[in-house]
C-alpha positions in Angstrom: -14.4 -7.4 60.1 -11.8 -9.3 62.4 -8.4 -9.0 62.5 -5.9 -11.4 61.8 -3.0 -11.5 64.1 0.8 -11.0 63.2 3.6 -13.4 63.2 6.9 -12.1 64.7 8.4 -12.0 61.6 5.7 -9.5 59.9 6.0 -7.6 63.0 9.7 -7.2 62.6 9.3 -7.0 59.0 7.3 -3.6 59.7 9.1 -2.5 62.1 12.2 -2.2 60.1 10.5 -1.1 57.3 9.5 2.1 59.6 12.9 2.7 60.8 14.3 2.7 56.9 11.4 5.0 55.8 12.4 7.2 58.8 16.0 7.3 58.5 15.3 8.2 55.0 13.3 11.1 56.0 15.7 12.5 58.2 18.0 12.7 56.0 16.1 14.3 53.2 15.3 17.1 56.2 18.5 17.3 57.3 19.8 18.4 53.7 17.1 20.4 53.2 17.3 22.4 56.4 21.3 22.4 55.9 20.7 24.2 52.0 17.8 26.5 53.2 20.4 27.9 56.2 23.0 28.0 54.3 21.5 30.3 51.8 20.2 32.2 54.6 23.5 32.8 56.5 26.3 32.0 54.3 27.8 29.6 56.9 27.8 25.6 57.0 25.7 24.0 60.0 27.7 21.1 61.6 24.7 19.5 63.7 21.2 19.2 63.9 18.8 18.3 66.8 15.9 15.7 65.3 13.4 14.0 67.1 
């Protein structure tokens, strides 16, 4: 089966489809790890270190 080749706009399309998606995701983790320390200590985080 060959493979067509993408224009620069589906490239950039997908590209910035990834970045959303992942932006999203982070921020879902972020509030996620933020509730789960909180219940654990009792004290508010003010940062977080994501890859």
């Amino acid at each position: 089966m060959e493979q067509a080749a993408f224009t620069r706009e589906e490239l950039m399309r997908r590209l910035e489809e990834h970045r959303r998606k992942k932006k999203v995701l982070i921020e879902t983790i972020q509030k996620e790890m933020h509730d789960r320390i909180k219940e654990r200590t009792g004290e508010d985080v003010t940062s977080f270190n994501v890859w």
